[in-house]
Backbone as a chain_set.jsonl record, in Angstrom:
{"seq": "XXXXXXXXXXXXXXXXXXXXXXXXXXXXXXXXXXXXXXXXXXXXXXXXXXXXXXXXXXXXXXXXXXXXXXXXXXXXXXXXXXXXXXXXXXXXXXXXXXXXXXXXXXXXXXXXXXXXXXXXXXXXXXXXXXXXXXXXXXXXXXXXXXXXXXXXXXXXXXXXXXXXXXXXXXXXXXXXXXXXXXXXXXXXXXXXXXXXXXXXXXXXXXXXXXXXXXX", "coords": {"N": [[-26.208, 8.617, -23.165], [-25.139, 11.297, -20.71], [-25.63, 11.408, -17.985], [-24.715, 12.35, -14.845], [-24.102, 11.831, -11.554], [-23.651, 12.794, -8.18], [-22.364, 11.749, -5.212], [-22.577, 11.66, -1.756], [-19.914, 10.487, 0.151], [-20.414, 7.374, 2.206], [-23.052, 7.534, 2.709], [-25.607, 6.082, 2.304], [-27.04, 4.671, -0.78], [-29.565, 4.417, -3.62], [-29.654, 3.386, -7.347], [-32.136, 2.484, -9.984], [-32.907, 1.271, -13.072], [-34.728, 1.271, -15.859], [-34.2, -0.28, -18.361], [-31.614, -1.779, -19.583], [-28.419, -0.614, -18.871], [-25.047, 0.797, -19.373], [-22.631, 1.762, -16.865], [-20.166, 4.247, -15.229], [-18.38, 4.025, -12.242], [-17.14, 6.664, -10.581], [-14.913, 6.864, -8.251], [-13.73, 9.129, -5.762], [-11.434, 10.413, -3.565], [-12.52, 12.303, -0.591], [-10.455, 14.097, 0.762], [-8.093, 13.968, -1.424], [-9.53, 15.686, -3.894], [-10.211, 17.801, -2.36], [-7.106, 18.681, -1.826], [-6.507, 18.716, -4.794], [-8.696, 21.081, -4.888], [-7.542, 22.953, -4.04], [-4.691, 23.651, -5.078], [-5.373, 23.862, -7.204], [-7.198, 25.835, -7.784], [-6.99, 27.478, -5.177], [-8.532, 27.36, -3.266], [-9.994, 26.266, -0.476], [-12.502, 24.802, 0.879], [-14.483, 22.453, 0.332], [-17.631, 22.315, -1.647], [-19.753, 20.635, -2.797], [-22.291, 20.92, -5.521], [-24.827, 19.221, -5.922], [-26.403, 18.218, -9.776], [-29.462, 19.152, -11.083], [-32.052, 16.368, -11.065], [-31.457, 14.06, -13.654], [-29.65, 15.739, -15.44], [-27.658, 16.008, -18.092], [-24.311, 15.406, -18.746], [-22.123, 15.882, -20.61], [-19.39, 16.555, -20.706], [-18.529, 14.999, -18.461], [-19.023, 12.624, -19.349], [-17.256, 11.664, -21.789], [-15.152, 11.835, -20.177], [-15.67, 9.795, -18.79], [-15.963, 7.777, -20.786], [-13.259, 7.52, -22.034], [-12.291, 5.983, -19.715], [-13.866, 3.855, -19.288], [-12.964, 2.543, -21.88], [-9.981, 2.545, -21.414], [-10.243, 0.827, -18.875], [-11.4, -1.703, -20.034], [-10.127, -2.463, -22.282], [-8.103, -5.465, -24.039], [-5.864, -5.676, -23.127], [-3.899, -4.969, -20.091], [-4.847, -2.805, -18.065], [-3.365, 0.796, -17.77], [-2.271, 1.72, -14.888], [-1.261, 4.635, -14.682], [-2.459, 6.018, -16.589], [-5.048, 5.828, -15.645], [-5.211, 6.906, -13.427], [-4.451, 9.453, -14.204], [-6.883, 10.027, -15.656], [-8.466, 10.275, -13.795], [-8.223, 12.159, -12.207], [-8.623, 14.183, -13.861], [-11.481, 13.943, -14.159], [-11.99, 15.018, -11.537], [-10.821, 17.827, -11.81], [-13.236, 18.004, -13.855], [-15.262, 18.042, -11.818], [-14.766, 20.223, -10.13], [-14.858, 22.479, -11.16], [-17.477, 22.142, -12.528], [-19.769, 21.488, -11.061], [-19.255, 23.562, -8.136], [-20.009, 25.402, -8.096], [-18.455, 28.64, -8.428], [-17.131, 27.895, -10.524], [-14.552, 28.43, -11.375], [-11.349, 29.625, -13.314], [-8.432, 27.716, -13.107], [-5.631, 28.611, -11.255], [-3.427, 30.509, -12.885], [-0.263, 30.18, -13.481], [0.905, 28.295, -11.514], [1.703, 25.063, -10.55], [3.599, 23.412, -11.682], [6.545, 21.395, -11.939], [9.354, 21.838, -9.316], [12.696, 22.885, -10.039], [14.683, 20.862, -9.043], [13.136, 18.408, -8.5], [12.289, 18.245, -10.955], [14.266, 17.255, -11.944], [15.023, 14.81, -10.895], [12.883, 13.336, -11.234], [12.7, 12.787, -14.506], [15.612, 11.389, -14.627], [15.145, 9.32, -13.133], [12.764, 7.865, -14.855], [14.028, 7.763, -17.595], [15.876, 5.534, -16.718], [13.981, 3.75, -15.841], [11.913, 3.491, -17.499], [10.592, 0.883, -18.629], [10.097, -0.541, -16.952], [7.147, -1.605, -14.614], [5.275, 0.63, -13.592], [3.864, 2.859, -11.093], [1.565, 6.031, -10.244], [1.699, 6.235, -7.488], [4.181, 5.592, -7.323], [6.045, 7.416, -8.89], [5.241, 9.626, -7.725], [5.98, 9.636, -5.303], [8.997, 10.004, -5.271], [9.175, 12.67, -6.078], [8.112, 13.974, -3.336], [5.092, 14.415, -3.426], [1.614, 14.234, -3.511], [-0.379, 11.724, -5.408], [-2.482, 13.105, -6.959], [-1.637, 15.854, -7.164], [0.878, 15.917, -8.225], [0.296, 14.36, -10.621], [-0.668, 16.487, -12.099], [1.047, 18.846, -11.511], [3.513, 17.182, -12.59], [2.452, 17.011, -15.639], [2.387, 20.146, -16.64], [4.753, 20.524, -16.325], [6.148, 18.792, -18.2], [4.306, 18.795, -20.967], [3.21, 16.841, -20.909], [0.89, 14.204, -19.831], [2.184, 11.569, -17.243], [1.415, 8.99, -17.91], [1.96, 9.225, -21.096], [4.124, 10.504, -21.311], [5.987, 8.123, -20.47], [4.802, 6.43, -22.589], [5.357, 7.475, -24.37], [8.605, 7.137, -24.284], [9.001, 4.362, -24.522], [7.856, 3.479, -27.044], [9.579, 5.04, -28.485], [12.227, 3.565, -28.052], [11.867, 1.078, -28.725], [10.969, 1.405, -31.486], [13.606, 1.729, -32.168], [14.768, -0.245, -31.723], [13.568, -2.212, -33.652], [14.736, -1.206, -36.121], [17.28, -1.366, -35.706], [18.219, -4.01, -35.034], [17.808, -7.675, -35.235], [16.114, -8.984, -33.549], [12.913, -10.597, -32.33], [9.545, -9.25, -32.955], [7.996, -9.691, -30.462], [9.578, -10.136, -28.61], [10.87, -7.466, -28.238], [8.906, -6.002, -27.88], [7.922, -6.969, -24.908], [11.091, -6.075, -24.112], [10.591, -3.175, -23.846], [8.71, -2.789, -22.414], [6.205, -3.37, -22.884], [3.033, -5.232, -22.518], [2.016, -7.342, -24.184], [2.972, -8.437, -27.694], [0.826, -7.239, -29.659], [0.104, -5.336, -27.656], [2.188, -3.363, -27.902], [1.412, -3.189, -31.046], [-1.001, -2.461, -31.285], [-0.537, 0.01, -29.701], [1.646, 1.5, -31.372], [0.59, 1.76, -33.773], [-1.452, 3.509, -32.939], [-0.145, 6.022, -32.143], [2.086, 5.891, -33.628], [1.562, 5.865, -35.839], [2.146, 3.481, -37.64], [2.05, 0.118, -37.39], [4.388, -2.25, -35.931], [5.573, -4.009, -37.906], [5.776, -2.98, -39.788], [7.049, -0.672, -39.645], [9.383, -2.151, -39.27], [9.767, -2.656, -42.198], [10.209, -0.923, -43.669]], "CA": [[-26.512, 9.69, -22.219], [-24.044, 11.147, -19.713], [-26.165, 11.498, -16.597], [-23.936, 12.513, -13.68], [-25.027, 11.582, -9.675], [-22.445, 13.488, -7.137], [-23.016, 10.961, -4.01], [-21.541, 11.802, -0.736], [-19.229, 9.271, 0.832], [-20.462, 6.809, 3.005], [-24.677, 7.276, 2.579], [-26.35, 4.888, 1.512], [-27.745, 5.361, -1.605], [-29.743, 3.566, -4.529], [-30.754, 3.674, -8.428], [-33.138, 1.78, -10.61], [-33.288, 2.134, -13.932], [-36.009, 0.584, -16.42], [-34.051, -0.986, -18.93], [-30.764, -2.127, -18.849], [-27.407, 0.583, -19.605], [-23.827, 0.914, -18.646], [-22.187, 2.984, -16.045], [-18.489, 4.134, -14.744], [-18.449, 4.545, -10.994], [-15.731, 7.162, -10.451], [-14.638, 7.708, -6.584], [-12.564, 10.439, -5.397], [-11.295, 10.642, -1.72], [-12.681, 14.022, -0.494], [-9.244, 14.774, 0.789], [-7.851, 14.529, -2.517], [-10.524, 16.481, -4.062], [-9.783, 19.215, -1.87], [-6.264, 19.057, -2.07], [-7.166, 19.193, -5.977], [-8.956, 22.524, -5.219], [-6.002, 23.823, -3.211], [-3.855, 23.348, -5.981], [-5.669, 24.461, -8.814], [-8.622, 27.333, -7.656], [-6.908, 28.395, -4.432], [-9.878, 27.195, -2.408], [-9.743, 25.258, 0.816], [-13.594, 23.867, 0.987], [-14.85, 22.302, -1.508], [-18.748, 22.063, -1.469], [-20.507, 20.263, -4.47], [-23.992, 20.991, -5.449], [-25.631, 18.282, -7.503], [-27.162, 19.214, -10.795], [-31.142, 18.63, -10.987], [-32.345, 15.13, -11.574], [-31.784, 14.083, -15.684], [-28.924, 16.43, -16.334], [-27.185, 15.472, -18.96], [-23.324, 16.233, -18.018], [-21.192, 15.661, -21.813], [-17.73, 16.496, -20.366], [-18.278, 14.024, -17.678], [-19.448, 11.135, -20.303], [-16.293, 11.904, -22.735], [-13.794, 11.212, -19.788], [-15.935, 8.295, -18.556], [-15.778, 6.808, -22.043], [-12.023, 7.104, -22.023], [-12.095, 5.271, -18.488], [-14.02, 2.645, -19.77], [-11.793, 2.172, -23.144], [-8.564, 2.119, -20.354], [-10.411, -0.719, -17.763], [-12.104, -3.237, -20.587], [-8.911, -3.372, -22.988], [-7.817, -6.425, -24.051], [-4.385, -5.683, -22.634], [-3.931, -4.763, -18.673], [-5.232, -0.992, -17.911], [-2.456, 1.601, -17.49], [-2.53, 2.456, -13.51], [-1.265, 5.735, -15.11], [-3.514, 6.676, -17.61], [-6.548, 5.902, -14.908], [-4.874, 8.222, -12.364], [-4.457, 11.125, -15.279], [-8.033, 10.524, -16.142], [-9.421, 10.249, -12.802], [-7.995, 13.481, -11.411], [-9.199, 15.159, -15.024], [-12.709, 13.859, -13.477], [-12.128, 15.437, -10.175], [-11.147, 19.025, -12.108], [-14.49, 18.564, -14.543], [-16.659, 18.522, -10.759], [-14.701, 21.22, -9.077], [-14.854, 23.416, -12.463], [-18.603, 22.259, -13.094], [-20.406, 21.567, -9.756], [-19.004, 23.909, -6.963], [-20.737, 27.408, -7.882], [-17.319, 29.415, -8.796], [-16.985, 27.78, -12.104], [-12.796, 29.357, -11.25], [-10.077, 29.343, -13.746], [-7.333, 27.46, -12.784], [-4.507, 29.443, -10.882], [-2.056, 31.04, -13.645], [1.547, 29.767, -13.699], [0.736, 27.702, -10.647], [1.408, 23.782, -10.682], [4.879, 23.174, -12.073], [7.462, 20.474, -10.943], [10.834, 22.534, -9.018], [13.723, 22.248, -11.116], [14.902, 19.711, -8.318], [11.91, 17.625, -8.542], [11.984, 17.527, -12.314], [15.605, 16.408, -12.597], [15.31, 13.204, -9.845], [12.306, 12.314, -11.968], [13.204, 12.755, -15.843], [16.272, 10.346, -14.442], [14.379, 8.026, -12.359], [12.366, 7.243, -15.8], [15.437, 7.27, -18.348], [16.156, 4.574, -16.147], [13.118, 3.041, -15.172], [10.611, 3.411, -18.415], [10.566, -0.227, -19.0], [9.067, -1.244, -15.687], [5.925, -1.22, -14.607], [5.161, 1.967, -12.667], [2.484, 3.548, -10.326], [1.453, 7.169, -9.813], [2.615, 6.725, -6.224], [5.711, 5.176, -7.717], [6.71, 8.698, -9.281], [5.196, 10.787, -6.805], [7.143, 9.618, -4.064], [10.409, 10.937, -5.862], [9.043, 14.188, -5.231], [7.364, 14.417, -2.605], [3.874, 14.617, -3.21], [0.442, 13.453, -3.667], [-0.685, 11.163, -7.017], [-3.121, 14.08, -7.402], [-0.772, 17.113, -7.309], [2.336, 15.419, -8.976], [0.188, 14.419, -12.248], [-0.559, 18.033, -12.606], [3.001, 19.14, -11.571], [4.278, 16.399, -13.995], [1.807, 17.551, -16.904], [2.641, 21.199, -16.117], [6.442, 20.947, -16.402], [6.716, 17.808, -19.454], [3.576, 19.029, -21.345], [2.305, 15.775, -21.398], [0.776, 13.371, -18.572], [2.802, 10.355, -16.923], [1.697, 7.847, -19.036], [1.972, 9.518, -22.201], [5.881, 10.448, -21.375], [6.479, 7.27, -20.185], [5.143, 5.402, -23.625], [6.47, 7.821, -26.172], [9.654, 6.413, -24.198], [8.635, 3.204, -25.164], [7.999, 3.472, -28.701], [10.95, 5.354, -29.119], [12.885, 2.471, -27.889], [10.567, -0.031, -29.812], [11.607, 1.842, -33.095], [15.281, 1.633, -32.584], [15.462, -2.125, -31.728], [12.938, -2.273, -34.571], [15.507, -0.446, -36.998], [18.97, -2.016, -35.629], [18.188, -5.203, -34.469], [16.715, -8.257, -35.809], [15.097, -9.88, -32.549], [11.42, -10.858, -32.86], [9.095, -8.679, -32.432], [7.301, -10.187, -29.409], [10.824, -9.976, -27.686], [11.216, -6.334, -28.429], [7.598, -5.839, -27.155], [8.542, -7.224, -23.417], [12.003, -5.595, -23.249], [9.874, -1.828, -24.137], [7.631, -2.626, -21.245], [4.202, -3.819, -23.524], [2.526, -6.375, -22.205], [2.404, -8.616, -25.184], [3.214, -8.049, -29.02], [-0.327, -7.048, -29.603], [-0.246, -4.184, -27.163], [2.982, -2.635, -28.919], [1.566, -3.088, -32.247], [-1.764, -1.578, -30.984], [0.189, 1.654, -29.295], [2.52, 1.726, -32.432], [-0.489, 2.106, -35.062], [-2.307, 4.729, -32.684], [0.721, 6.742, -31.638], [3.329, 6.552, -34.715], [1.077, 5.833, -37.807], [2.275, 2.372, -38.386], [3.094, -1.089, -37.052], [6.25, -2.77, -36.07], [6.045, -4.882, -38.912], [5.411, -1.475, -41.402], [8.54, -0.164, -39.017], [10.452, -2.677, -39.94], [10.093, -2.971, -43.65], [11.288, 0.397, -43.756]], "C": [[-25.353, 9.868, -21.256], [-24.714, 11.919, -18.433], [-25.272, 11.503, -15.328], [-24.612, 12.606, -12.319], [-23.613, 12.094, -9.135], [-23.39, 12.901, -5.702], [-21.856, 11.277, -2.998], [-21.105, 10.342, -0.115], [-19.839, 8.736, 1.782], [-22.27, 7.079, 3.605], [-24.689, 6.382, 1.692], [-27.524, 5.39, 0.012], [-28.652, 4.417, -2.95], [-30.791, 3.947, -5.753], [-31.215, 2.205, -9.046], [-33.31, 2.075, -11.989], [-34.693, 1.067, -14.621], [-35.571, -0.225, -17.67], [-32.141, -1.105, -18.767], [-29.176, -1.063, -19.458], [-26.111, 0.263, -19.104], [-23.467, 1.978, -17.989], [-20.818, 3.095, -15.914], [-19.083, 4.966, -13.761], [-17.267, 5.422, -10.934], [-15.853, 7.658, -8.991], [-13.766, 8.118, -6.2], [-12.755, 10.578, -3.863], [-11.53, 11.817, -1.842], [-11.131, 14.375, -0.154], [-7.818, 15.014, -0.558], [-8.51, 15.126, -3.431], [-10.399, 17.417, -3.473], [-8.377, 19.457, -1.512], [-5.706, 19.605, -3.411], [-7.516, 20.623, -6.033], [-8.193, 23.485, -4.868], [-5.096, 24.457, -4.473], [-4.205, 24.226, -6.831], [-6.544, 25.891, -9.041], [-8.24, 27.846, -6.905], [-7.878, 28.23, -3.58], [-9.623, 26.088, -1.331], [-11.08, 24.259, 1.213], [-14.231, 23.863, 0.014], [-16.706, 21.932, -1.129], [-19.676, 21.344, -2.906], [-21.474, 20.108, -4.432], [-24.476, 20.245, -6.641], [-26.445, 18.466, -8.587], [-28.478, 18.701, -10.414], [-31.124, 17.282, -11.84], [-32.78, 14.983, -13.328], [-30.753, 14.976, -16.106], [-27.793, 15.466, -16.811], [-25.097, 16.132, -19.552], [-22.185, 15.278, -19.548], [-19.965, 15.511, -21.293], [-17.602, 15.339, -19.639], [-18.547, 12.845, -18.72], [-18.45, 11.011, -21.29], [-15.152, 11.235, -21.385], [-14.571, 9.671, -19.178], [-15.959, 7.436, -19.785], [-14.349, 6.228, -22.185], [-11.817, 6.176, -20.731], [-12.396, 3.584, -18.86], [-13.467, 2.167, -21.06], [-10.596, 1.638, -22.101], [-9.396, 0.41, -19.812], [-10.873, -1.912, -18.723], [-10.789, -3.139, -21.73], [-8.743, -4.416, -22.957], [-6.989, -6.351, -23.282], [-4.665, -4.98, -21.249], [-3.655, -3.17, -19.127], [-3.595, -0.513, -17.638], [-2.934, 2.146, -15.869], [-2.391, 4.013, -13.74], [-1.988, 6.639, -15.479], [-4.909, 6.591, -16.361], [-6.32, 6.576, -14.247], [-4.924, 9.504, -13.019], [-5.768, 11.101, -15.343], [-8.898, 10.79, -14.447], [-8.998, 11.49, -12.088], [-8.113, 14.423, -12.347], [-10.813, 15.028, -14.599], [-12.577, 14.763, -12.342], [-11.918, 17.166, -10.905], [-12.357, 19.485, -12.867], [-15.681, 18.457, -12.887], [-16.315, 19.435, -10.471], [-14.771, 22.67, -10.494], [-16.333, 23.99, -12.399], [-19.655, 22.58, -11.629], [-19.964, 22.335, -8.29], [-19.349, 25.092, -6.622], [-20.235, 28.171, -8.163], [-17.356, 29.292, -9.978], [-15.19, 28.844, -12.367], [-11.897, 28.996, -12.267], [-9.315, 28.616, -12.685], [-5.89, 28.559, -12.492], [-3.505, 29.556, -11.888], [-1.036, 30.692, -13.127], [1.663, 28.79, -11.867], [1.123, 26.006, -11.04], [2.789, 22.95, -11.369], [5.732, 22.435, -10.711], [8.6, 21.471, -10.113], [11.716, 21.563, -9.721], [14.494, 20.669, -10.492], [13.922, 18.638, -9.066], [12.297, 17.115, -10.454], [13.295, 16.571, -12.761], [15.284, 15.163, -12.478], [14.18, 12.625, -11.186], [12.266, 11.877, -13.533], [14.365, 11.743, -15.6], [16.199, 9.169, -14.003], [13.912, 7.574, -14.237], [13.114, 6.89, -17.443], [15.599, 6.004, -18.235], [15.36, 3.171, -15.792], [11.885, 2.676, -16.414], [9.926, 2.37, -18.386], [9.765, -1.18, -18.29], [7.642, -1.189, -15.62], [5.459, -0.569, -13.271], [4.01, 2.397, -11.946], [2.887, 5.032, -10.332], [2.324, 7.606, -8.546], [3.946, 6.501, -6.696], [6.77, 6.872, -7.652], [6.574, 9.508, -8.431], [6.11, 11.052, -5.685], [8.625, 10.422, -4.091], [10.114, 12.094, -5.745], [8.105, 15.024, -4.484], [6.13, 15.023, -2.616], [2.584, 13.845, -3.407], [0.65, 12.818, -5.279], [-1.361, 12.464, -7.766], [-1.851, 15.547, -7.888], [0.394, 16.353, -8.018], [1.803, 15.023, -10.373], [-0.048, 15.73, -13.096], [0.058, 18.681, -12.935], [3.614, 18.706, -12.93], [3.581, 17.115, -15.373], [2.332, 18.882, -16.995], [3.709, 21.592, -16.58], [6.773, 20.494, -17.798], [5.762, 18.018, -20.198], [3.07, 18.13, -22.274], [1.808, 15.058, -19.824], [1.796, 12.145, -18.476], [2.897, 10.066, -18.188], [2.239, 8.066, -20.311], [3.459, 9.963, -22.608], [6.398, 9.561, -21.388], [6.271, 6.36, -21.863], [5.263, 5.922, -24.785], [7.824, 7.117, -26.017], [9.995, 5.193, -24.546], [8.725, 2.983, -26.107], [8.631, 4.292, -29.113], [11.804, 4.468, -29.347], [12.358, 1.301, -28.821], [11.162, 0.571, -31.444], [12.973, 1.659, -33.195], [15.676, 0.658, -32.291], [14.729, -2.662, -33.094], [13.685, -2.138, -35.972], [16.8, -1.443, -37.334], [19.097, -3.296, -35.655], [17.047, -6.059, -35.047], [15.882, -9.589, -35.098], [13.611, -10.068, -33.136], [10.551, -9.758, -32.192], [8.214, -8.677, -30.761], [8.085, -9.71, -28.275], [10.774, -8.442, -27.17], [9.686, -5.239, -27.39], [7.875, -5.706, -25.15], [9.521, -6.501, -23.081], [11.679, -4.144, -23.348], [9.084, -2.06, -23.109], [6.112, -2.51, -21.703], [4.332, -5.029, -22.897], [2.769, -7.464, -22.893], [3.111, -7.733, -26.795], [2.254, -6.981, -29.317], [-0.855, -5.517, -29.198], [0.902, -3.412, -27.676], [2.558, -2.407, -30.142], [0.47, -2.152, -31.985], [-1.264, 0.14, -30.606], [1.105, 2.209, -30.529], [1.693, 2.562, -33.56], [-1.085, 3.292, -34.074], [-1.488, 6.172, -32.89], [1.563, 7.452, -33.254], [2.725, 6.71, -35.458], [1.447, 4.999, -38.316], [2.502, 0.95, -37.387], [4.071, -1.555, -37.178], [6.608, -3.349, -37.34], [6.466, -4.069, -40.08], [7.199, -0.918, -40.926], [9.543, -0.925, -39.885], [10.937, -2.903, -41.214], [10.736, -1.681, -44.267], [12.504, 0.75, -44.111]], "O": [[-24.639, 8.915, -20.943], [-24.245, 12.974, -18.006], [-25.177, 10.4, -14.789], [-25.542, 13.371, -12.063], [-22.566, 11.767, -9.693], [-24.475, 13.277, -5.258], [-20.644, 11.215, -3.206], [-21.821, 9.352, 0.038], [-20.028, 9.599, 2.639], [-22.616, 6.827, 4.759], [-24.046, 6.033, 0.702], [-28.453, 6.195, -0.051], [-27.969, 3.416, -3.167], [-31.922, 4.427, -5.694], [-30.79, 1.103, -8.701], [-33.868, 3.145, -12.234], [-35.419, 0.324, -13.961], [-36.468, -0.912, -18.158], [-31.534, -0.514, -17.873], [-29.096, -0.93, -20.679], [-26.09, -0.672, -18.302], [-23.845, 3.095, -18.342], [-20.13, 2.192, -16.391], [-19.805, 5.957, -13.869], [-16.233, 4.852, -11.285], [-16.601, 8.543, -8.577], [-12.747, 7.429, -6.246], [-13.758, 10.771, -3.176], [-11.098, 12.525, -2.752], [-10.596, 15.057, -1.028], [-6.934, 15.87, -0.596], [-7.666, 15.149, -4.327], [-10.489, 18.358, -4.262], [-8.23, 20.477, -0.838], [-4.86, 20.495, -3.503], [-6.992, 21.394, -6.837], [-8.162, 24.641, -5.291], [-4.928, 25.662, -4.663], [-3.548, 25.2, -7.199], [-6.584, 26.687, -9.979], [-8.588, 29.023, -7.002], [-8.122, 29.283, -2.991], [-8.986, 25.069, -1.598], [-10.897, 23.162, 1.74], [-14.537, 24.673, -0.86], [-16.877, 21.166, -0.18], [-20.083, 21.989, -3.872], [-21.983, 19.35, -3.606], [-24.519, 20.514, -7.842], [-27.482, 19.03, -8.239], [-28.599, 17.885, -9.5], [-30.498, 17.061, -12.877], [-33.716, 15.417, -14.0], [-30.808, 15.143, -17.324], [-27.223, 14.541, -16.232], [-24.786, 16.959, -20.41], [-21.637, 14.193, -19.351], [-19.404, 14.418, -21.371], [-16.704, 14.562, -19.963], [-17.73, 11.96, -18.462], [-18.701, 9.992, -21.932], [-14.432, 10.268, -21.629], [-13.965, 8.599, -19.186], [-15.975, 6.222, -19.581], [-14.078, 5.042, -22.372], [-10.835, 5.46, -20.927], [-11.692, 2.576, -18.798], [-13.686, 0.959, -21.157], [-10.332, 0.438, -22.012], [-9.174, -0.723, -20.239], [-10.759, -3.057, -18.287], [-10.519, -4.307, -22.01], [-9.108, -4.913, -21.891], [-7.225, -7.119, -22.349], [-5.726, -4.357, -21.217], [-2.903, -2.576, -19.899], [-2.726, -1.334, -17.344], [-3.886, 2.915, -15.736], [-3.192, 4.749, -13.164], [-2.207, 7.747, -14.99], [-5.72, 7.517, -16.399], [-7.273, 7.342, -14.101], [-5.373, 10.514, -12.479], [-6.219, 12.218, -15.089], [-9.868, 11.527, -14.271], [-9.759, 11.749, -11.156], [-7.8, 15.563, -12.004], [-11.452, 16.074, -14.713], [-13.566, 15.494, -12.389], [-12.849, 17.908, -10.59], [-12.742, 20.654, -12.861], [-16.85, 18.828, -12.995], [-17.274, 20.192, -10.323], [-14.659, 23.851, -10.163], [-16.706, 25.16, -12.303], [-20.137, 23.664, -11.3], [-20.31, 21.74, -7.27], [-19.224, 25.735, -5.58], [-21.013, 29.091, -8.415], [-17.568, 30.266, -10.701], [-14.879, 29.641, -13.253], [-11.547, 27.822, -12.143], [-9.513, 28.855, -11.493], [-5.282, 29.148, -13.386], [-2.622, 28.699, -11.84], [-0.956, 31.042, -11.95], [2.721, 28.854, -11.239], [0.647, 25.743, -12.144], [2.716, 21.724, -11.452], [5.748, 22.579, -9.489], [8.569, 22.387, -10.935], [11.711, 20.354, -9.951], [14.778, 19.681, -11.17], [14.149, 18.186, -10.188], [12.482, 16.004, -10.951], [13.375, 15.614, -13.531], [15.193, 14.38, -13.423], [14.501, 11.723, -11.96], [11.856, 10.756, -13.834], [14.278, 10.91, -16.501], [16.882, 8.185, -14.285], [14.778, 6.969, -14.868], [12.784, 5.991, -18.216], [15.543, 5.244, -19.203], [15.782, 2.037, -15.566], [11.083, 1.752, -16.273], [8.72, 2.483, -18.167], [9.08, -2.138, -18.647], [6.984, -0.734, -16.556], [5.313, -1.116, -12.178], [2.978, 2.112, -12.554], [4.057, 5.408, -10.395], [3.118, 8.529, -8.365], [4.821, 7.318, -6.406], [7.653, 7.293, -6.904], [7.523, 10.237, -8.142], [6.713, 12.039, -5.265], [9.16, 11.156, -3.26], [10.979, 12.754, -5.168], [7.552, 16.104, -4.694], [5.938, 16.042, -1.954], [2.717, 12.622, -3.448], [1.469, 13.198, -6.115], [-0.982, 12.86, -8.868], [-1.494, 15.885, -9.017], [0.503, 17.283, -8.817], [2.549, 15.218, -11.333], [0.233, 15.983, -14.268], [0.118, 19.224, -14.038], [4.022, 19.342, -13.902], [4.326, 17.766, -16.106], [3.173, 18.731, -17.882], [3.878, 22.671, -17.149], [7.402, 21.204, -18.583], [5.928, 16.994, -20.861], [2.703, 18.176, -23.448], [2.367, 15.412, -18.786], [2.249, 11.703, -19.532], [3.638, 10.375, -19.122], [2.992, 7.198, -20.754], [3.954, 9.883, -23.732], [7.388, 9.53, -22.12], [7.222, 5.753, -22.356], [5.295, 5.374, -25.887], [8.359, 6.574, -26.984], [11.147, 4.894, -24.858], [9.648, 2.24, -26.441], [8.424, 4.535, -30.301], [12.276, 4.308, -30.473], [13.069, 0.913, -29.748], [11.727, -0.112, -32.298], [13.495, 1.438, -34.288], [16.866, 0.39, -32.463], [15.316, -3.582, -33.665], [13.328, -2.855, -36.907], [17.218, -1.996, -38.352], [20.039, -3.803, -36.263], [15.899, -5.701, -35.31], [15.335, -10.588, -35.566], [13.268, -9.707, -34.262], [10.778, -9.385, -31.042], [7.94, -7.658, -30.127], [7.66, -9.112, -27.287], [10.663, -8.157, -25.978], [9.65, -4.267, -26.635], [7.965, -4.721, -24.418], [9.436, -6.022, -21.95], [12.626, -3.532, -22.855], [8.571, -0.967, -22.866], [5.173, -1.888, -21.206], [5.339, -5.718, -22.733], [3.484, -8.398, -22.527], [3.615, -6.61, -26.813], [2.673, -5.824, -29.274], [-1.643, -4.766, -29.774], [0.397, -2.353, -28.047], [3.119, -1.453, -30.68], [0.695, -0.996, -32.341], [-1.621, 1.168, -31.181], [1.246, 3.43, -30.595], [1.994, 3.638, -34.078], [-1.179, 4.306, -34.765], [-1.895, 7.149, -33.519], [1.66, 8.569, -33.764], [2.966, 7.71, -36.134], [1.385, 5.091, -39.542], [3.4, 1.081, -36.556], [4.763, -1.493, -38.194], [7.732, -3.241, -37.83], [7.22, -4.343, -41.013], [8.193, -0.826, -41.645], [10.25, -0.548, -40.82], [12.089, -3.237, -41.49], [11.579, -1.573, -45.158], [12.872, 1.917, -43.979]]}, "num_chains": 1, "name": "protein.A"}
């Protein structure tokens, strides 16, 4: 079931159920939430009207599935990927729950050519590390919220998903040239372990390092 509750900040509030289920809490600062609607609808107050008790909210249960796939991994969550999904949560309330139901502002939301340079070079440079939302945002001056948008917008992909094609690009061409171990090759690509390269390798390319390498 994907039962959605829209709880205001800082009431007290409490459920019960009757047998036992799983949940994903997702919390959104109102001020990013309505810098969110700024951004994207053109709207300055954001009001959210809760559906009737028992609705059954699909879009919201599709990105909370991906949330919970990211946080219970074997391998340590992507701070990335939870910031892309959690501000894709914050556009399925202000989309679903705010009464407008507004397109998104046309040709709105793009990095400045400035902006995109510093950060396409910052991560050239930097892929390998291990990065935050604020990390990138800071380089150009803005929120986590508005800069994954921006970023998506301009590289027509999110953060993370630029950052670990960069990865397993690199991962294939030490894979190719070089006859380190894979484990090695793993760490200096910025995976956690072996494990989580071979995992991102098979989703992403269509094979494992080991398939890579016999190549």
């Amino acid at each position: 079931m994907g039962t959605i509750v829209i709880h205001p900040a800082n009431v007290y509030g409490r459920a019960a159920w009757s047998s036992i289920r799983e949940g994903v809490i997702v919390a959104l600062r109102p001020e990013g939430l309505a810098e969110l609607a700024v951004h994207e609808f053109d709207v300055t107050e954001v009001v959210l009207k809760p559906p009737p008790s028992g609705t059954v909210d699909l879009g919201a249960l599709r990105i909370a599935e991906l949330l919970k796939m990211e946080l219970t991994q074997r391998e340590s969550a992507s701070e990335l990927a939870v910031d892309s999904l959690v501000m894709l949560f914050g556009m399925h309330l202000l989309r679903t729950y705010t009464g407008g139901n507004r397109p998104p502002i046309k040709g709105s939301g793009g990095l400045p050519a400035s902006s995109e340079r510093r950060v396409r070079k910052f991560l050239a440079e930097n892929f390998t590390r291990k990065l935050s939302t604020a990390d990138l945002a800071a380089i150009c001056g803005l929120s986590s919220f508005h800069f994954i948008r921006a970023f998506t917008k301009t590289f027509g992909q999110p953060p993370h998903q630029y950052i670990l094609d960069l990865r397993l690009t690199l991962a294939e061409k030490l894979l190719l040239e070089d006859n380190m171990a894979i484990a090695e090759i793993a760490y200096l690509c910025g995976f956690s372990s072996q494990s989580h390269l071979t995992a991102s390798m098979k989703t992403h390319r269509g094979r494992t390092p080991a398939e890579m390498r016999l190549r």
